[in-house]
FIVOZA-601178 format. One record per residue: residue in three letters; x, y, z of N, C-alpha, C, O in turn. Coordinates in steps of 0.001 Angstrom, whole numbers. Layout:
N
REC    r     n_xx     n_yy     n_zz    ca_xx    ca_yy    ca_zz     c_xx     c_yy     c_zz     o_xx     o_yy     o_zz
REC  ALA        X        Y        Z        X        Y        Z        X        Y        Z        X        Y        Z
...
***
This chain:
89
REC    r     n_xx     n_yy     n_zz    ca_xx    ca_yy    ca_zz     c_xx     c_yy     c_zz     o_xx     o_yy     o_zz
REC  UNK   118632    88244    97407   119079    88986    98562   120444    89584    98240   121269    89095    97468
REC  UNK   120579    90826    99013   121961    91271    98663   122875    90757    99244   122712    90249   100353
REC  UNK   124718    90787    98259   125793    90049    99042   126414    91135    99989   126364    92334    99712
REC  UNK   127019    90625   101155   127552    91438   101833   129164    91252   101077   129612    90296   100443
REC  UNK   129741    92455   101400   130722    92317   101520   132052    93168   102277   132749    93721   101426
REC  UNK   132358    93300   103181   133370    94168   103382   132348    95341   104371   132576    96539   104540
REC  UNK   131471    94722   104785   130675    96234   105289   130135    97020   104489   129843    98175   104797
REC  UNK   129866    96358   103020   128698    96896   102084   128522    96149   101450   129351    95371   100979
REC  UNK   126799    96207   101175   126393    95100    99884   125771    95772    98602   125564    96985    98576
REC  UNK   125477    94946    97536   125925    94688    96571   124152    94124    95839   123740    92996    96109
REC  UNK   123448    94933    95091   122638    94021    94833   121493    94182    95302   120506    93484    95067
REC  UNK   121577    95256    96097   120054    95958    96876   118828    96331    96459   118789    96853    95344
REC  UNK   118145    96246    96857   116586    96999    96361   116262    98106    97045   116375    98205    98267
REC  UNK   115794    99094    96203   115570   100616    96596   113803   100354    96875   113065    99817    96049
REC  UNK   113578   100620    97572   112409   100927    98544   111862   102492    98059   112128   103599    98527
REC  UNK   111070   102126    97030   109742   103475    96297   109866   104506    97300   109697   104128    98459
REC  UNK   110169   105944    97072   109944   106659    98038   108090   107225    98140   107657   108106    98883
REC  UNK   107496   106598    97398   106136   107404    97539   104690   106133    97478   103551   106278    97035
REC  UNK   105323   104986    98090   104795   103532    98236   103330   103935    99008   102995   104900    99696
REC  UNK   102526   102527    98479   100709   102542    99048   100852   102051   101165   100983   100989   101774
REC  UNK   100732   103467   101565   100704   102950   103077   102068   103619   103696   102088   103372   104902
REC  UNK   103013   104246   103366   103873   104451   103831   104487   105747   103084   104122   106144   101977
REC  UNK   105557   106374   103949   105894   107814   103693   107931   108039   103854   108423   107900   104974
REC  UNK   108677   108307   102871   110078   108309   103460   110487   108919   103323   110032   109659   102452
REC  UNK   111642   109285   103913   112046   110526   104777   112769   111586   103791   113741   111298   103092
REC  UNK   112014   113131   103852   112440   113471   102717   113926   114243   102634   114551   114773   103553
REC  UNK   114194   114152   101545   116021   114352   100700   116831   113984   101838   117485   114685   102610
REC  UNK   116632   112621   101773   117641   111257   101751   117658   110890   100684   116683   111239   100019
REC  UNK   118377   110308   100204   119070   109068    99476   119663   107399   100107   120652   106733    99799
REC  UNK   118338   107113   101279   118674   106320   102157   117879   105116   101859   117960   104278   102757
REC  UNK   117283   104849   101059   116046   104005   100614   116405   102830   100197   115474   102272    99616
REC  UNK   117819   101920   100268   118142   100704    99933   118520    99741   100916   119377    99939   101778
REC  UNK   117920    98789   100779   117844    97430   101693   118208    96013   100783   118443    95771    99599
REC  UNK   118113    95269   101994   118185    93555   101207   116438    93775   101068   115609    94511   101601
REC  UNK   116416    92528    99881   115026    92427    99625   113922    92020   100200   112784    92376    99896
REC  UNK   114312    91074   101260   113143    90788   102251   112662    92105   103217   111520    92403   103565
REC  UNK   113944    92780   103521   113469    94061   104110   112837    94891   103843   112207    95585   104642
REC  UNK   112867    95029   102436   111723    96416   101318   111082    95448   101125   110113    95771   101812
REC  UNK   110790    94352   100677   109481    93517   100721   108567    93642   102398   107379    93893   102599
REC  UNK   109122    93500   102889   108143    93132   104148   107635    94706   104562   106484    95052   104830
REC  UNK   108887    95561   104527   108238    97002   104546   106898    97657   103935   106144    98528   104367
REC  UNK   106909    96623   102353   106113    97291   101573   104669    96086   102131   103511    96488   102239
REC  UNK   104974    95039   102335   103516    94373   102868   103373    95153   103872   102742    96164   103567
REC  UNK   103706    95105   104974   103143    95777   105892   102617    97148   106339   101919    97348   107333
REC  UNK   103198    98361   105175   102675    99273   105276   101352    98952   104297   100337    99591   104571
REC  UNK   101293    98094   103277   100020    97943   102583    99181    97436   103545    98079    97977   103631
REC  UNK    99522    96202   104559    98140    96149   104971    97520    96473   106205    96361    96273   106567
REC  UNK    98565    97058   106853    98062    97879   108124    96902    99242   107130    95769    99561   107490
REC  UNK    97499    99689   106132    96675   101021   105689    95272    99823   105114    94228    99907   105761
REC  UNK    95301    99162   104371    94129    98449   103552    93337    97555   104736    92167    97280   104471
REC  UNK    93665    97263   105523    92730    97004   106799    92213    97860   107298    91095    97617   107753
REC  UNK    92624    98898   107413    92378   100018   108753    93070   100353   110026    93021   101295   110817
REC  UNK    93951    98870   109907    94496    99021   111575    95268   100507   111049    96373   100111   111421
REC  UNK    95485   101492   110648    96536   102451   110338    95707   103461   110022    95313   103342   108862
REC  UNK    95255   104462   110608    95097   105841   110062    95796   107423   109370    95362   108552   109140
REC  UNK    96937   106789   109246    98287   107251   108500    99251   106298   108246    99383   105122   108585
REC  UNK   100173   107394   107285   101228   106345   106179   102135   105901   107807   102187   106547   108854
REC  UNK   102574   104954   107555   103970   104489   108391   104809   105259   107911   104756   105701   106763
REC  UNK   105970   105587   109014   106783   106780   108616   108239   106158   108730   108747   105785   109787
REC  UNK   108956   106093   107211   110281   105273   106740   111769   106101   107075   112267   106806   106197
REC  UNK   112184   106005   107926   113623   106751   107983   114738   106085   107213   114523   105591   106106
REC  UNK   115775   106068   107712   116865   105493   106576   116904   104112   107239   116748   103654   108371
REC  UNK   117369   103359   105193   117703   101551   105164   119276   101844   105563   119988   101915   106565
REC  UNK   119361   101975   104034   120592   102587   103207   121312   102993   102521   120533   103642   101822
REC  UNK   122577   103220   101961   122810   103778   100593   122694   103023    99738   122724   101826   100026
REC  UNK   122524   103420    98416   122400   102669    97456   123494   101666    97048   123294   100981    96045
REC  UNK   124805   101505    97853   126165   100735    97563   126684   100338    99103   127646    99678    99496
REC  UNK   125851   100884    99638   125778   100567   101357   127031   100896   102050   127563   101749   101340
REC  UNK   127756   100673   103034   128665   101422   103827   128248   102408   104926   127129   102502   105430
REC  UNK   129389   103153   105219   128999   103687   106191   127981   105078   106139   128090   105860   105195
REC  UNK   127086   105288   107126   125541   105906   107024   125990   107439   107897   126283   107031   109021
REC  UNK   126143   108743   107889   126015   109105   108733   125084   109113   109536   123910   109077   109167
REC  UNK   125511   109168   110975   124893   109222   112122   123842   107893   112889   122891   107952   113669
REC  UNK   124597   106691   112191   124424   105389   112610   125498   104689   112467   126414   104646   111645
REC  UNK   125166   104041   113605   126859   102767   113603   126530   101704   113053   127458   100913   112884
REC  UNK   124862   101183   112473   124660   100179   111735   124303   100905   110133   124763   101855   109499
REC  UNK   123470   100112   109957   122533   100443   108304   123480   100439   107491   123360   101265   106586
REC  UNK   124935    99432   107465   126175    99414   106613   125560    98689   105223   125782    99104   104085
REC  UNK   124750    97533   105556   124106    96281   105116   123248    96353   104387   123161    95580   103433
REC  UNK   122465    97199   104601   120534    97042   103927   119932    96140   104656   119238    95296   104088
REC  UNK   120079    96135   106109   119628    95224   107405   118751    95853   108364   118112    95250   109226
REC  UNK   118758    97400   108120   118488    98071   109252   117719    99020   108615   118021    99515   107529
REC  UNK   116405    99380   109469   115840   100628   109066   115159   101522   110057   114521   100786   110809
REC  UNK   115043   102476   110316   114119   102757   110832   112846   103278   111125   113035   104494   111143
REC  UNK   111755   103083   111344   110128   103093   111290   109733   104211   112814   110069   104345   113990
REC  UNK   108884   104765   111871   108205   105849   113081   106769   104759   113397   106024   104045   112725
REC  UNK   106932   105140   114802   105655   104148   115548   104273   104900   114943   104251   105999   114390
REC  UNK   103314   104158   115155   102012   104715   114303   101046   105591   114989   100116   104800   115150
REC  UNK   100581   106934   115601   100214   107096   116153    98432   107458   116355    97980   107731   117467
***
C-alpha cells in the first residue's frame, strides 16, 4: 500500500488505462491509487462485465497523480484514496 505523506503518497499503483471491463477518462494523467483501490477497481469491473451484470465498461474518472497532491478541481484525491466511477447504465 502506498505511504502517505504530507498530503501525498509515495508508492502508488497506476490503474491500466485500457483494463478488461472498464474505460478511463481520456488525457488525464489521473490513474494512480493505493493498491487495494486499483485492485478492487480492476475485480470489479472484471466481474460485473464477465457475469453480465454490466452491459458496458464502468466508466473511471480521476484516482490520482502519479506522486499524488493536490488534483485540480477536487479537494480530495491528494492520497490515491479517492476515485471516481460513472454509475452503470
Amino acid at each position: 500500500m502506498g505511504r502517505s505523506i504530507r498530503n501525498k503518497y509515495y508508492a502508488g499503483k497506476e490503474l491500466i488505462k485500457d483494463g478488461f471491463g472498464y474505460i478511463f477518462r481520456p488525457g488525464r494523467q489521473t490513474n494512480w491509487g493505493i493498491e487495494p483501490l486499483v485492485d478492487g477497481l480492476r475485480k470489479i469491473a472484471a466481474y460485473m462485465m464477465g457475469s453480465g451484470r454490466a452491459s458496458t465498461d464502468m466508466y473511471v474518472g480521476d484516482l490520482s497523480s502519479a506522486r499524488g497532491g493536490q488534483l485540480g478541481g477536487h479537494k480530495s484525491h491528494r492520497r490515491g484514496r479517492d476515485v471516481d466511477i460513472g454509475f452503470y447504465a
